[in-house]
C-alpha positions as CSV (number, residue, x, y, z in Angstrom):
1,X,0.0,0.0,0.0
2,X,1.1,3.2,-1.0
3,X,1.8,6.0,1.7
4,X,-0.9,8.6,2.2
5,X,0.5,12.0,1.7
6,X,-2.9,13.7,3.3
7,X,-3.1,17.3,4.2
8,X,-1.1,17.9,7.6
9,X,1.6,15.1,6.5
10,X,4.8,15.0,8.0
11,X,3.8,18.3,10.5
12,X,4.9,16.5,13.6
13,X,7.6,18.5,14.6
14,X,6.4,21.7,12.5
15,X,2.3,22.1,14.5
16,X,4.3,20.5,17.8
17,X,3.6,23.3,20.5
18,X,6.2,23.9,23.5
19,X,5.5,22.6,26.7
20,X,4.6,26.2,28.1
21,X,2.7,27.0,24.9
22,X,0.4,23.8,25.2
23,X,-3.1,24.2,27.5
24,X,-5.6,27.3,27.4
25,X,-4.3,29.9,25.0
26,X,-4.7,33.6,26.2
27,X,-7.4,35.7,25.1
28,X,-5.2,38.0,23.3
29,X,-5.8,36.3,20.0
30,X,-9.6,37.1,20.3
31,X,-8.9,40.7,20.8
32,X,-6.4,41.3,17.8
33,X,-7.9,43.5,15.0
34,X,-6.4,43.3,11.7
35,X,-6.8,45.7,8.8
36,X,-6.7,45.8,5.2
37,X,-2.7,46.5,4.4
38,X,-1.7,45.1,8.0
39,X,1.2,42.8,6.8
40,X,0.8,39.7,8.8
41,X,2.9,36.2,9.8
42,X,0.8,33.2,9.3
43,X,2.1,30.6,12.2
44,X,-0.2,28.0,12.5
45,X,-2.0,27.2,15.8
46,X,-2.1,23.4,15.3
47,X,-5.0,23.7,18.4
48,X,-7.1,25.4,15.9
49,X,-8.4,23.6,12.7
50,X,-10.6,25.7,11.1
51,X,-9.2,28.2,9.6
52,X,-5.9,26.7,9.1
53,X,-3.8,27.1,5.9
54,X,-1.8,24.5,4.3
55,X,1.6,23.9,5.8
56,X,3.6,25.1,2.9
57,X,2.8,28.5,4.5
58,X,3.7,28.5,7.8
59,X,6.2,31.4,8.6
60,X,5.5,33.0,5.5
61,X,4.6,36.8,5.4
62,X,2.1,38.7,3.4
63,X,-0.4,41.9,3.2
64,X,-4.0,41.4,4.2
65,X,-6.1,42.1,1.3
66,X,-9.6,41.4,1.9
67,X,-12.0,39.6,5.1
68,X,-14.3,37.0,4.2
69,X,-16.2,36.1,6.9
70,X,-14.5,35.0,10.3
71,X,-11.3,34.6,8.0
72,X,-8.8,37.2,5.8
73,X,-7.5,36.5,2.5
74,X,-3.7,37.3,2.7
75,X,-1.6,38.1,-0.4
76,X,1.6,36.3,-0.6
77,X,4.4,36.5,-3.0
78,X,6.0,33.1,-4.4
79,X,8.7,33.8,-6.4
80,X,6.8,35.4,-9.2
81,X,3.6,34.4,-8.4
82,X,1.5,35.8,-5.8
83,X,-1.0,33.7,-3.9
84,X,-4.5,34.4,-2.1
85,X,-4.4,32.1,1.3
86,X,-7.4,32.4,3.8
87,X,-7.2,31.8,7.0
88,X,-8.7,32.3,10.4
89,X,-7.0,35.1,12.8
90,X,-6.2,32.5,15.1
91,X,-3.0,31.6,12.6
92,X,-2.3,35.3,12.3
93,X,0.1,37.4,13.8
94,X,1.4,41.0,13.2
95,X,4.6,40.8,11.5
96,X,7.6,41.4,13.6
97,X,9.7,43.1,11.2
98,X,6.3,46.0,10.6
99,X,6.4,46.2,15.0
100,X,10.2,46.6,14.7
101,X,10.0,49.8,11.8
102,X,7.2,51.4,14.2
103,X,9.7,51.5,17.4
């Protein structure tokens, strides 16, 4: 039988949360508004499954363009190509590098 390459293949070390990390998350991530333009980190919260975009993206960054219900569509460039990923705010997180420019 031939291996099953489903959809969160080979993620164990990659959705693996650290031992402080793990139990009731904060409420922070509830509160958190995002914009249209906000330029936003996806890291996946492997707690949370809706919502969640493919592995391929974790750790990539990428504008906001547009929300779509509870979720945002984020723009994200690929080498040429630019992708549209949704996903849920849970897996979103403002970029470090934006927080960094502000200060």
């Amino acid at each position: 039988m031939r291996k099953s390459k489903g959809y969160r293949n080979t993620t164990r070390h990659l959705m693996r949360k650290h031992t402080r990390d793990k139990g009731i998350r904060p409420l922070d991530y509830l509160l958190r508004d995002f914009n249209e333009g906000d330029t936003v980190d996806i890291i996946i919260d492997s707690a949370v499954h809706k919502g969640m975009p493919h592995r391929r993206y974790h750790g990539q960054t990428g504008k906001i363009t547009k929300k779509q219900g509870k979720a945002f569509i984020i723009a994200i460039r690929q080498g040429r190509a630019t992708k549209q990923i949704i996903a849920a705010k849970e897996h979103l997180r403002l970029s470090r590098s934006v927080i960094q420019q502000e200060n």
